[in-house]
mmJSON file of the N, C-alpha and C atoms, coordinates in Angstrom:
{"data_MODEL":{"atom_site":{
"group_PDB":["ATOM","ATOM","ATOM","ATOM","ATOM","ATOM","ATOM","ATOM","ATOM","ATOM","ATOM","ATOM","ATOM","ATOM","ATOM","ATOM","ATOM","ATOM","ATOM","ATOM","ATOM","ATOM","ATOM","ATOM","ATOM","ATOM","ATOM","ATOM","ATOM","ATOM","ATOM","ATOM","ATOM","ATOM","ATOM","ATOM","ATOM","ATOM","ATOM","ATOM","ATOM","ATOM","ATOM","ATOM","ATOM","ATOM","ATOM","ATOM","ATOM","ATOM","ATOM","ATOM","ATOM","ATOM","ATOM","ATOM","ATOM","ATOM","ATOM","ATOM","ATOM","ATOM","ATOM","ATOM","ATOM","ATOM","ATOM","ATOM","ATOM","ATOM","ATOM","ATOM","ATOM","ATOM","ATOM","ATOM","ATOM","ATOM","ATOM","ATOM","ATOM","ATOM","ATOM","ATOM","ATOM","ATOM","ATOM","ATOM","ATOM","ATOM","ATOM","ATOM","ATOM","ATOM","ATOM","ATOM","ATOM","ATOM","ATOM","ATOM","ATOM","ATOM","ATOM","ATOM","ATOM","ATOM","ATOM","ATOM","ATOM","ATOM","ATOM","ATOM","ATOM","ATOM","ATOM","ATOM","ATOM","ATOM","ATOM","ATOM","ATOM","ATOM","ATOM","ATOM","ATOM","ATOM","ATOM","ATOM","ATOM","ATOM","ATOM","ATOM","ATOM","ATOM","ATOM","ATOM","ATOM","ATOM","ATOM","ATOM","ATOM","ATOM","ATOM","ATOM","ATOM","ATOM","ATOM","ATOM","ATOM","ATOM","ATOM","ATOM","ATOM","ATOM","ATOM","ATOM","ATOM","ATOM","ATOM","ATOM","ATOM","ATOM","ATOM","ATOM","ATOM","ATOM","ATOM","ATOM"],
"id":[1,2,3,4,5,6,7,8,9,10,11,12,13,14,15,16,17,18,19,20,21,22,23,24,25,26,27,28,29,30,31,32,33,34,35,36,37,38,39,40,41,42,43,44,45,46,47,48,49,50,51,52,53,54,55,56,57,58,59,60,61,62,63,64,65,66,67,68,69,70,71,72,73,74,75,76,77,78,79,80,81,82,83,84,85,86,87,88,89,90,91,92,93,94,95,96,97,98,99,100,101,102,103,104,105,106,107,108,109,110,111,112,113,114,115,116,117,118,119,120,121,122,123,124,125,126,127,128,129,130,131,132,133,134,135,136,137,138,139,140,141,142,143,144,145,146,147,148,149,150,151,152,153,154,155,156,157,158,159,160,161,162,163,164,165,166,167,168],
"type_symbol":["N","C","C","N","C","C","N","C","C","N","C","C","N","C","C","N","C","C","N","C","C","N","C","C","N","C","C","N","C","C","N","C","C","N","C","C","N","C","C","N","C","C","N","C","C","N","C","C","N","C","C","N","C","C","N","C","C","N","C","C","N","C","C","N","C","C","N","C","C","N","C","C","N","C","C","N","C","C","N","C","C","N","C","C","N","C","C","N","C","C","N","C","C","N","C","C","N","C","C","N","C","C","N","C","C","N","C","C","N","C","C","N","C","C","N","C","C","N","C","C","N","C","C","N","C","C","N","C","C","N","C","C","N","C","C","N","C","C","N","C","C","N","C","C","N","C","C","N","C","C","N","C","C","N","C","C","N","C","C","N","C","C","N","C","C","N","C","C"],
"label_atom_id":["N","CA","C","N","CA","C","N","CA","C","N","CA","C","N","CA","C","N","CA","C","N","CA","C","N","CA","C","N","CA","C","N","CA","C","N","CA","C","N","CA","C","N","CA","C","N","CA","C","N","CA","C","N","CA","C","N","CA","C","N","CA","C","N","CA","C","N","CA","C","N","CA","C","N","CA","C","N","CA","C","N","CA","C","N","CA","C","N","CA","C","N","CA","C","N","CA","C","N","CA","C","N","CA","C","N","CA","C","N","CA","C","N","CA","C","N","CA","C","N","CA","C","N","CA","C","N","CA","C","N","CA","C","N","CA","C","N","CA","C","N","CA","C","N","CA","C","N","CA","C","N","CA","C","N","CA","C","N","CA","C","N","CA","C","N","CA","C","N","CA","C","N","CA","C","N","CA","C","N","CA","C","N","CA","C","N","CA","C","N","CA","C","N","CA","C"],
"label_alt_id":[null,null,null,null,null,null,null,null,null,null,null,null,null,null,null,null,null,null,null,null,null,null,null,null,null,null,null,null,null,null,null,null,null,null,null,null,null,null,null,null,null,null,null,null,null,null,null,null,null,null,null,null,null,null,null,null,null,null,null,null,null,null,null,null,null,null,null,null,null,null,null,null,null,null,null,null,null,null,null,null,null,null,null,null,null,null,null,null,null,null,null,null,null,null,null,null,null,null,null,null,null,null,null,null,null,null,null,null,null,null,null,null,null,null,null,null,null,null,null,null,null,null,null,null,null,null,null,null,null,null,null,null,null,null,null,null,null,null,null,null,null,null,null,null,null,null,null,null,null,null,null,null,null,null,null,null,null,null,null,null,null,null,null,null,null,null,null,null],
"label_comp_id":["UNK","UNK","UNK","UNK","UNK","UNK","UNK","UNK","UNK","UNK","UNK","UNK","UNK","UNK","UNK","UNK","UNK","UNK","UNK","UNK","UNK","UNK","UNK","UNK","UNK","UNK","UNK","UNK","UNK","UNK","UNK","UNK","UNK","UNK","UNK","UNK","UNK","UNK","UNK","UNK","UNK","UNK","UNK","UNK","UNK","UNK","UNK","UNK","UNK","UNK","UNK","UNK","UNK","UNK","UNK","UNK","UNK","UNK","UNK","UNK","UNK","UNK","UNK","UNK","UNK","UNK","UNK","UNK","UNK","UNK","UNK","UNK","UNK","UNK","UNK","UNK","UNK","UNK","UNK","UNK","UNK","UNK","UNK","UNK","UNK","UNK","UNK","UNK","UNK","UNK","UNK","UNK","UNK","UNK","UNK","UNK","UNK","UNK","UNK","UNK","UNK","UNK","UNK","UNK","UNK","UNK","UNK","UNK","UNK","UNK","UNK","UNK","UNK","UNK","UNK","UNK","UNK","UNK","UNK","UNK","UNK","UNK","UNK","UNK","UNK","UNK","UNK","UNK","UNK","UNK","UNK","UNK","UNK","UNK","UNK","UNK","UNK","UNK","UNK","UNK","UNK","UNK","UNK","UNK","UNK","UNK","UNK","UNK","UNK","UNK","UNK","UNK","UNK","UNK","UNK","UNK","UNK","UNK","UNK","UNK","UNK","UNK","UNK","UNK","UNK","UNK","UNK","UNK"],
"label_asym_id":["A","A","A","A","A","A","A","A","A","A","A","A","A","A","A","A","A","A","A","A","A","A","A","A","A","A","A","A","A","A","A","A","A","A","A","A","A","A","A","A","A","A","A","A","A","A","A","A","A","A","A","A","A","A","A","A","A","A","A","A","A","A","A","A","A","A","A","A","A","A","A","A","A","A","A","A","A","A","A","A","A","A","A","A","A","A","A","A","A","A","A","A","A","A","A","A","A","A","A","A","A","A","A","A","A","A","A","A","A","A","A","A","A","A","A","A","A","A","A","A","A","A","A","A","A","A","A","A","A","A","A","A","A","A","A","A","A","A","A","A","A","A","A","A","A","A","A","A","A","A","A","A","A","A","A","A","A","A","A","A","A","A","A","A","A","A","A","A"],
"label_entity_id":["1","1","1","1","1","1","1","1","1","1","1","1","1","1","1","1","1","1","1","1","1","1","1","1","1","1","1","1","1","1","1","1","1","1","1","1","1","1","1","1","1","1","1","1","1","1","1","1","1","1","1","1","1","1","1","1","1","1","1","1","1","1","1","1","1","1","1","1","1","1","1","1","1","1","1","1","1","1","1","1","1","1","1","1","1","1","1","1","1","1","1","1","1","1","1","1","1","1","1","1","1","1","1","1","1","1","1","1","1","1","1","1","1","1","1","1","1","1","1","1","1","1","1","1","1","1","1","1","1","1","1","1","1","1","1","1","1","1","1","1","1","1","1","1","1","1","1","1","1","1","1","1","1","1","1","1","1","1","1","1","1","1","1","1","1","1","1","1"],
"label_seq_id":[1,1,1,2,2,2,3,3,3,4,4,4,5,5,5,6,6,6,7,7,7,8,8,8,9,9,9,10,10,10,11,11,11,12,12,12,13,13,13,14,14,14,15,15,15,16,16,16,17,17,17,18,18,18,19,19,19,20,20,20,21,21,21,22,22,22,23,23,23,24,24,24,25,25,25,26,26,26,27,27,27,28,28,28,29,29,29,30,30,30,31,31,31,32,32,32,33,33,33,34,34,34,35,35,35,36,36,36,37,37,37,38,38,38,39,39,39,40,40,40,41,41,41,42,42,42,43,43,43,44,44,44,45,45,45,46,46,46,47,47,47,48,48,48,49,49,49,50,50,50,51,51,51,52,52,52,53,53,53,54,54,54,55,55,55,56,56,56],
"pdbx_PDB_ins_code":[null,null,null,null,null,null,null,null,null,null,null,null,null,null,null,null,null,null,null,null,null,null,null,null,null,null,null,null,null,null,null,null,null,null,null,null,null,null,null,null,null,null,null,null,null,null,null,null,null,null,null,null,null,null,null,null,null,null,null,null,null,null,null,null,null,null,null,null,null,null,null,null,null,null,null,null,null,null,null,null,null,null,null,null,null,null,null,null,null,null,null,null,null,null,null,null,null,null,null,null,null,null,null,null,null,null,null,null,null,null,null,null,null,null,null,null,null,null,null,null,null,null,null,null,null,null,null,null,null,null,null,null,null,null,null,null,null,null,null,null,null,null,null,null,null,null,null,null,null,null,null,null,null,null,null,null,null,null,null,null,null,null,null,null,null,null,null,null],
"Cartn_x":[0.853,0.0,0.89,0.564,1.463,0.836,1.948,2.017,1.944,2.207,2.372,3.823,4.563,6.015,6.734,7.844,8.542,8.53,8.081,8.561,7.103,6.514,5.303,5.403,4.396,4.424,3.236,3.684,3.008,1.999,0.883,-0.406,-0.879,-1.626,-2.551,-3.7,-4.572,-6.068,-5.955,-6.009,-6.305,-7.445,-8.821,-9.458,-9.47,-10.162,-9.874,-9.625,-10.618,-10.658,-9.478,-8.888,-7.452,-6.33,-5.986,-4.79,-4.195,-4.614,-3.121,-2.669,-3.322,-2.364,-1.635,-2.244,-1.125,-0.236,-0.468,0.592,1.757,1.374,2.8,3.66,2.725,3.466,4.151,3.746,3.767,5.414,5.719,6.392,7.624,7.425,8.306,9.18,8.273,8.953,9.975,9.829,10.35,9.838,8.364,7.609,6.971,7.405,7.024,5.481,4.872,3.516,2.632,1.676,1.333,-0.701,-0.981,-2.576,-3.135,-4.378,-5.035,-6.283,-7.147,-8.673,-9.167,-10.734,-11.373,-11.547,-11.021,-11.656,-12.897,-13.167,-14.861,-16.145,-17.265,-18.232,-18.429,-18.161,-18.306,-19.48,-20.425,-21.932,-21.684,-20.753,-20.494,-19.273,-18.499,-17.708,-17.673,-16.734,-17.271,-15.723,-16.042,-14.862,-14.569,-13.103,-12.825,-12.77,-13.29,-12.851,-11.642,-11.204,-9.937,-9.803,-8.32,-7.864,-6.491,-5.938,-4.829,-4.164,-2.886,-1.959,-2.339,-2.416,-2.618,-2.09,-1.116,-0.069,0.662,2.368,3.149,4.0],
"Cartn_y":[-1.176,0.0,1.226,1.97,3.626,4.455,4.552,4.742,6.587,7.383,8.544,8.723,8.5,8.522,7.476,7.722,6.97,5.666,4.691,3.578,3.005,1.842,1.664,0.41,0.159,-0.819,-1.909,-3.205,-4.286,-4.363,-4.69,-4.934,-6.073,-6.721,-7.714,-8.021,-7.903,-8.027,-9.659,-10.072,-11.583,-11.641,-12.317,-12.505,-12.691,-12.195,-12.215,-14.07,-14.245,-16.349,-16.516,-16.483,-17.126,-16.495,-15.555,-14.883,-15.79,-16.762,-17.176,-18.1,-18.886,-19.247,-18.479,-17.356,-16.811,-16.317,-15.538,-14.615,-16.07,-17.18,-18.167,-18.028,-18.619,-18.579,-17.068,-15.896,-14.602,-14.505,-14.658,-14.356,-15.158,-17.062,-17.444,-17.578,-16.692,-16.097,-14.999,-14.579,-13.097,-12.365,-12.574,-10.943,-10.444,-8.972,-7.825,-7.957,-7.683,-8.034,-7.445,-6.308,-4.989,-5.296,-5.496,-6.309,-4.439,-3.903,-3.138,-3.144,-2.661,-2.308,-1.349,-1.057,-0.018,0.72,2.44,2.365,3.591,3.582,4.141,3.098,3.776,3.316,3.291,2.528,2.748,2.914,3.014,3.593,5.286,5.766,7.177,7.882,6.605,7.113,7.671,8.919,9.436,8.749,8.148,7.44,5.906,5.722,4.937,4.774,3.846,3.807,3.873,4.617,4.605,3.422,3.702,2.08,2.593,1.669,2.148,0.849,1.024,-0.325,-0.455,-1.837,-2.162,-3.262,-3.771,-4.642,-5.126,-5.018,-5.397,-6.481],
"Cartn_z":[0.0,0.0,0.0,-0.588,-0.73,0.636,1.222,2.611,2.15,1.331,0.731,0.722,1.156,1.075,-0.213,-0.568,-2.164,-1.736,-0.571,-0.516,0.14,-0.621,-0.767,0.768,1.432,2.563,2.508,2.28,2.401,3.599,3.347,4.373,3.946,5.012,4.857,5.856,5.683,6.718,6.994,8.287,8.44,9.806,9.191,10.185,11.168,12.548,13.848,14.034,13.488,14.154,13.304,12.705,11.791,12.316,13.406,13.739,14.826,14.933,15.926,14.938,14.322,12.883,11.892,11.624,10.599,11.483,12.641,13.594,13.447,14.365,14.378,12.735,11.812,10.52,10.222,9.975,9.496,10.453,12.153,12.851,12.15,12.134,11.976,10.75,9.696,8.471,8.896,9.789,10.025,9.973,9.416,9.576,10.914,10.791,11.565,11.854,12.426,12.554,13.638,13.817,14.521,14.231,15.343,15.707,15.729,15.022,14.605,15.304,15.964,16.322,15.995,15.489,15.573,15.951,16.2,17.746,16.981,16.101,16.13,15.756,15.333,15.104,13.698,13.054,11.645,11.263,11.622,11.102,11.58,12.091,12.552,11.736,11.058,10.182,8.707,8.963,7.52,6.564,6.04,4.789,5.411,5.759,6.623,7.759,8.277,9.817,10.223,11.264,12.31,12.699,12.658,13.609,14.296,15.493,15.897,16.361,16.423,17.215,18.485,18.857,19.949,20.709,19.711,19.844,18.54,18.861,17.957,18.069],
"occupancy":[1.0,1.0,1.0,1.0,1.0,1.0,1.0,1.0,1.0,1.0,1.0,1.0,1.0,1.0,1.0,1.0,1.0,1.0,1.0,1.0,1.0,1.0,1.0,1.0,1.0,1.0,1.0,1.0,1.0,1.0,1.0,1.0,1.0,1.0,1.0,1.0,1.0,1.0,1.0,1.0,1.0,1.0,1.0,1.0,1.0,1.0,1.0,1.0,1.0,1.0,1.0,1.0,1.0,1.0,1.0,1.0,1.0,1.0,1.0,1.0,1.0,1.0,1.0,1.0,1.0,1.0,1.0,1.0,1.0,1.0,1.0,1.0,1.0,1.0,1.0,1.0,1.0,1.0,1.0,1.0,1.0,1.0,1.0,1.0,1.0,1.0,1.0,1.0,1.0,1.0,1.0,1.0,1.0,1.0,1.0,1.0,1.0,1.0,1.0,1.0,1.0,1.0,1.0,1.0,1.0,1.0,1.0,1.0,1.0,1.0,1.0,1.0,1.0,1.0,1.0,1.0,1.0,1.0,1.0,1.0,1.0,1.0,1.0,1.0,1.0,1.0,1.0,1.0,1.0,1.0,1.0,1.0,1.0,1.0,1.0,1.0,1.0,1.0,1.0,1.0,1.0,1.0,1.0,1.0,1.0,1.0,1.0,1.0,1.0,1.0,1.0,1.0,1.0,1.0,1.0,1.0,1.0,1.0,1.0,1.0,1.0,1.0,1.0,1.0,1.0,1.0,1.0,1.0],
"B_iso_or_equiv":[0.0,0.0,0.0,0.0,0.0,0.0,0.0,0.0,0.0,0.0,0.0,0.0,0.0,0.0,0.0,0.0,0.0,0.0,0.0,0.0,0.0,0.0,0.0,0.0,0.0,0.0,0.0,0.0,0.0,0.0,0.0,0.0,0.0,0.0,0.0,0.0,0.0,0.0,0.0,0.0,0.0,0.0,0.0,0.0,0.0,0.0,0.0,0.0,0.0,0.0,0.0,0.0,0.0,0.0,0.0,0.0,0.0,0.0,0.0,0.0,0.0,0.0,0.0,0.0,0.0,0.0,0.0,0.0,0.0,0.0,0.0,0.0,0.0,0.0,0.0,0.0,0.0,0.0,0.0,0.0,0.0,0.0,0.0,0.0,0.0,0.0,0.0,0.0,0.0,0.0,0.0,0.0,0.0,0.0,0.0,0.0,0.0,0.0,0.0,0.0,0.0,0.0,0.0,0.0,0.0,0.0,0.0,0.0,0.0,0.0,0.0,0.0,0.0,0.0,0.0,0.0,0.0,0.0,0.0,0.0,0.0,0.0,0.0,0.0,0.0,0.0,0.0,0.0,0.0,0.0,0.0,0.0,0.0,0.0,0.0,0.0,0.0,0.0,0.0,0.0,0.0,0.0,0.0,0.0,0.0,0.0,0.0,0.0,0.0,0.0,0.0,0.0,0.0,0.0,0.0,0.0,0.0,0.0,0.0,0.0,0.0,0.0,0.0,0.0,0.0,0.0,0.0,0.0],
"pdbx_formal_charge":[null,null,null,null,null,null,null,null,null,null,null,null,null,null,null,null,null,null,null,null,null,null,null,null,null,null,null,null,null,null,null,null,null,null,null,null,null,null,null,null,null,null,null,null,null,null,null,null,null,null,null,null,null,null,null,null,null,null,null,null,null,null,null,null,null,null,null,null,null,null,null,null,null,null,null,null,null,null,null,null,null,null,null,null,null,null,null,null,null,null,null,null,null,null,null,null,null,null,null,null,null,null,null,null,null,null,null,null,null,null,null,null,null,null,null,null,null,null,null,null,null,null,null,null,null,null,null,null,null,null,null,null,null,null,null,null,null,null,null,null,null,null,null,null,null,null,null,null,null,null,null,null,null,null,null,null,null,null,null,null,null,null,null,null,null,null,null,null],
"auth_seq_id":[1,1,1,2,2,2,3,3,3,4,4,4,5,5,5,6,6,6,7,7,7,8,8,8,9,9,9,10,10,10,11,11,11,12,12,12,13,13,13,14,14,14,15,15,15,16,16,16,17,17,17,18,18,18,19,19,19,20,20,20,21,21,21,22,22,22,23,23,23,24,24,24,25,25,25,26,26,26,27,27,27,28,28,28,29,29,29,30,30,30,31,31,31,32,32,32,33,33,33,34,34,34,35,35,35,36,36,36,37,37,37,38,38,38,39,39,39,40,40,40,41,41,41,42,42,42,43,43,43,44,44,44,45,45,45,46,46,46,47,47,47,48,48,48,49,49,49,50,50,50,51,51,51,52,52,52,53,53,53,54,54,54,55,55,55,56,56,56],
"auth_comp_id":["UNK","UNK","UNK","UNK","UNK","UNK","UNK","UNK","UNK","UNK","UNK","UNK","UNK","UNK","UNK","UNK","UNK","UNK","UNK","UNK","UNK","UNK","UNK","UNK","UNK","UNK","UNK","UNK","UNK","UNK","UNK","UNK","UNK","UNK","UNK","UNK","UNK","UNK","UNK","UNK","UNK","UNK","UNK","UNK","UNK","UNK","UNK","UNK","UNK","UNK","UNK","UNK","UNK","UNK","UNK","UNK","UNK","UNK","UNK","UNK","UNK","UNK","UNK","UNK","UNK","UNK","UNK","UNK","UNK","UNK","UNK","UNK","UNK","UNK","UNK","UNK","UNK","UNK","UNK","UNK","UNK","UNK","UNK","UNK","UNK","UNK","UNK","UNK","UNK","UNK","UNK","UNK","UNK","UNK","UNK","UNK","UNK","UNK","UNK","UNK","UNK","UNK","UNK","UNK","UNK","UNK","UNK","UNK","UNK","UNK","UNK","UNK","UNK","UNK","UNK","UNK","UNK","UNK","UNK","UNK","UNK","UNK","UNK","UNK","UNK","UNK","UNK","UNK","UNK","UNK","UNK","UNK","UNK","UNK","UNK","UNK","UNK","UNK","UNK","UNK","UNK","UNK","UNK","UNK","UNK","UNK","UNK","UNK","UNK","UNK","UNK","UNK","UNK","UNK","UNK","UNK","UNK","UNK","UNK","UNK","UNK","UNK","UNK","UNK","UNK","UNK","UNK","UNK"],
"auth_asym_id":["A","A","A","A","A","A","A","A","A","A","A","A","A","A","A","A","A","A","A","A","A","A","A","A","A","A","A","A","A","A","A","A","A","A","A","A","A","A","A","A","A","A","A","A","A","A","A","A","A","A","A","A","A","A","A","A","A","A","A","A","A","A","A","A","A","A","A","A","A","A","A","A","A","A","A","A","A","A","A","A","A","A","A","A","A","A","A","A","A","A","A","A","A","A","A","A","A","A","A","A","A","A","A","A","A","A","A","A","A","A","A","A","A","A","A","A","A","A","A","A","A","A","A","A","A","A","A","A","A","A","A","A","A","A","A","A","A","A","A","A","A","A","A","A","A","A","A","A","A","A","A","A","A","A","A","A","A","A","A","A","A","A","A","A","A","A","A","A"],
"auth_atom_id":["N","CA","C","N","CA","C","N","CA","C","N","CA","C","N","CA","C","N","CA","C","N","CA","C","N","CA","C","N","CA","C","N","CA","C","N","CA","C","N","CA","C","N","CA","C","N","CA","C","N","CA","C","N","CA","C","N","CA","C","N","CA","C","N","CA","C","N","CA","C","N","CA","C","N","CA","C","N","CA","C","N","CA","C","N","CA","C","N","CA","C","N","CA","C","N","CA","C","N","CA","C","N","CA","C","N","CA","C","N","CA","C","N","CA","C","N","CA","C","N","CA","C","N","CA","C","N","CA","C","N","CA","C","N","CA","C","N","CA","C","N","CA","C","N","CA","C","N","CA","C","N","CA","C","N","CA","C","N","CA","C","N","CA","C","N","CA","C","N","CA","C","N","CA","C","N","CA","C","N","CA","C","N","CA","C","N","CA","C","N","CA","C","N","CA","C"],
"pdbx_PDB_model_num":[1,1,1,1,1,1,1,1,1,1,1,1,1,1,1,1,1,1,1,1,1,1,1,1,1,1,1,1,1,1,1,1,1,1,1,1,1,1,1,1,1,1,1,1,1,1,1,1,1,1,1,1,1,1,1,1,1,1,1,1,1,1,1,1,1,1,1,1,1,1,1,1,1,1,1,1,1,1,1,1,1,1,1,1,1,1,1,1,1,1,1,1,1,1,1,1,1,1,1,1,1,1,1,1,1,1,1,1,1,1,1,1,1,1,1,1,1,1,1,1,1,1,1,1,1,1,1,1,1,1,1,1,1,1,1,1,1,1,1,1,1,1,1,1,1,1,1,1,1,1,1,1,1,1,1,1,1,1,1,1,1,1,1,1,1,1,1,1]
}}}
């Protein structure tokens, strides 16, 4: 994803019920890996919903 800066950053959404399987796999690749929550109401949101780290 184009982060707006020259150097674009890989994302991937993985369902809440499937994250302790990919987290083990994703980690023991080496990947970096930073757990995301909502913190609005998306029926209150105008575009996208907010999200923030809440563990890395």
């Amino acid at each position: 994803r184009n982060n707006g800066a020259a150097a674009e950053v890989p994302l991937a959404g993985i369902p809440v019920k499937a994250k302790d399987e990919y987290l083990e796999r994703l980690v023991r690749m080496g990947r970096r890996v930073a757990i995301c929550e909502q913190v609005e109401d998306p029926a209150e949101a105008k575009g996208i919903v907010r999200r923030e780290v809440v563990e890395t």
